[in-house]
Phi, psi and omega in degrees: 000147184279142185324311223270354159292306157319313185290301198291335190297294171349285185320279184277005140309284175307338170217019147226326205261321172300304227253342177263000184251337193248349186084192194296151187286312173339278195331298195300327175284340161304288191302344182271321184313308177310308194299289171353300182306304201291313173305338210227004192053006194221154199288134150231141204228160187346295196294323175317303205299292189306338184287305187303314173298310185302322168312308150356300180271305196320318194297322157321308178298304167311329184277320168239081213273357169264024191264070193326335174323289184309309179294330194289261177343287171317311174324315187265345158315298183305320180275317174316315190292310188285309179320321200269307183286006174232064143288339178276337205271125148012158146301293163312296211317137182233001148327336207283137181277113186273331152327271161297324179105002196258163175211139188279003191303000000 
């Protein structure tokens, strides 16, 4: 299947079929940091949670690399993750450093 087809499934998973069963993906991952948190005793946070989860499907993908799900899915962990962790940077900004994480607005 072609990247950008991957991208789009991604997509409209995450801002429809997903965002209408788990509710906003920010909100969920927040609730899942909270459950986490308490299990594991120590603070995890939102960007954690999209982190832990995009590992998930890689480790799935190593073991089974023919499963599009996981790539669909990890896609979209990865764009949750990159969301919450740039949510503070400007809109306008053109600036932005993917490296750091930073923006020069």
């Amino acid at each position: 299947m072609e990247r950008r087809l991957i991208l789009s499934h991604a997509i409209e998973l995450t801002e429809n079929d997903r965002n209408l069963q788990h509710g906003d993906p920010r909100e969920n991952h927040e609730r899942i940091a909270g459950i986490w948190s308490v299990i594991l005793g120590q603070p995890i946070t939102a960007h954690q949670v999209a982190l832990c989860m995009a590992g998930m499907k890689l480790a799935r993908l190593a073991y089974n690399p023919d499963v599009l799900d996981s790539y669909i899915d990890g896609a979209a962990y990865f764009a949750i993750a990159g969301e919450i962790a740039t949510e503070k940077l400007k809109p306008e900004c053109t600036g932005f450093d993917p490296q750091s994480l930073e923006c020069d607005c």
